[in-house]
C-alpha positions, 0 to 999 in steps of 0.5 A: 452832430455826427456819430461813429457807426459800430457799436460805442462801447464795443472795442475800438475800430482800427485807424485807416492804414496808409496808402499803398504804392498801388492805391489811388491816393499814392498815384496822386503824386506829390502836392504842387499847391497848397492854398490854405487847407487845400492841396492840389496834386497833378490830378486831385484837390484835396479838401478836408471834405474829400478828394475831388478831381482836378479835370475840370475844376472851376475855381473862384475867388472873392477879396472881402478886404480893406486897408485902414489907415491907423497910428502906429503904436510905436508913435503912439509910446513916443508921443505919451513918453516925450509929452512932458518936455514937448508936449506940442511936438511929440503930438506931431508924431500922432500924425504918422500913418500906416495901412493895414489891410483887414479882411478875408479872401474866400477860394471856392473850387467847384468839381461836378456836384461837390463844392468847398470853400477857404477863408483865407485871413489876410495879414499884407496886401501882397497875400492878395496877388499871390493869393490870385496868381495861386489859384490863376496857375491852379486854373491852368492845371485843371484846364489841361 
């Protein structure tokens, strides 16, 4: 646990003022990439940790997902409604599946000594490939 310096029963210390058009946080530019809680501009990596330079960066992911196959609960209230007049038939629709992809992806960005890792909640499988062409377009960034 951390605590603030000064003294704590001492009048408040002032919030951070904004960034100035001559400080270095304005000459970062604008966000061209937000994965999760990071932002990447043209020439750093906002974590919530702190900034880190893009130059150089390394950039990994790891997919710790996997698709179950369940039955859907509108098949379910159908079977259970329709059990009185067809009981055989409506436990037919006990057969109907669907995927659903479970599962966190983790983004790690390395620069120099500094490292932070996202854990990103997966909802479609589709989040994977993007996932992976954000950061893929985000390695050729830091590569130039």
């Amino acid at each position: 646990m951390t605590f603030p310096q000064g003294d704590p029963w001492g009048p408040p210390t002032p919030p951070p003022e904004p960034a100035t058009p001559g400080s270095p946080m304005a000459a970062a530019g604008p966000v061209i990439v937000e994965i999760a809680e990071i932002q990447i501009t043209s020439t750093l990596v906002r974590t919530p940790v702190g900034d880190l330079p893009l130059a150089g960066s390394r950039w990994q992911v790891a997919d710790h997902w996997i698709s179950q196959r369940r039955t859907p609960t509108w098949a379910k209230i159908v079977a259970f409604v329709g059990m009185c007049p067809t009981a055989f038939l409506s436990l037919l629709l006990l057969l109907v599946k669907e995927t659903v992809p479970q599962g966190t992806m983790h983004v790690t960005v390395t620069s120099g000594p500094h490292q932070y890792v996202a854990r990103i909640t997966l909802h479609t499988e589709n989040d994977v490939a993007t996932l992976n062409q954000q950061v893929n377009y985000v390695r050729s960034l830091a590569a130039l």
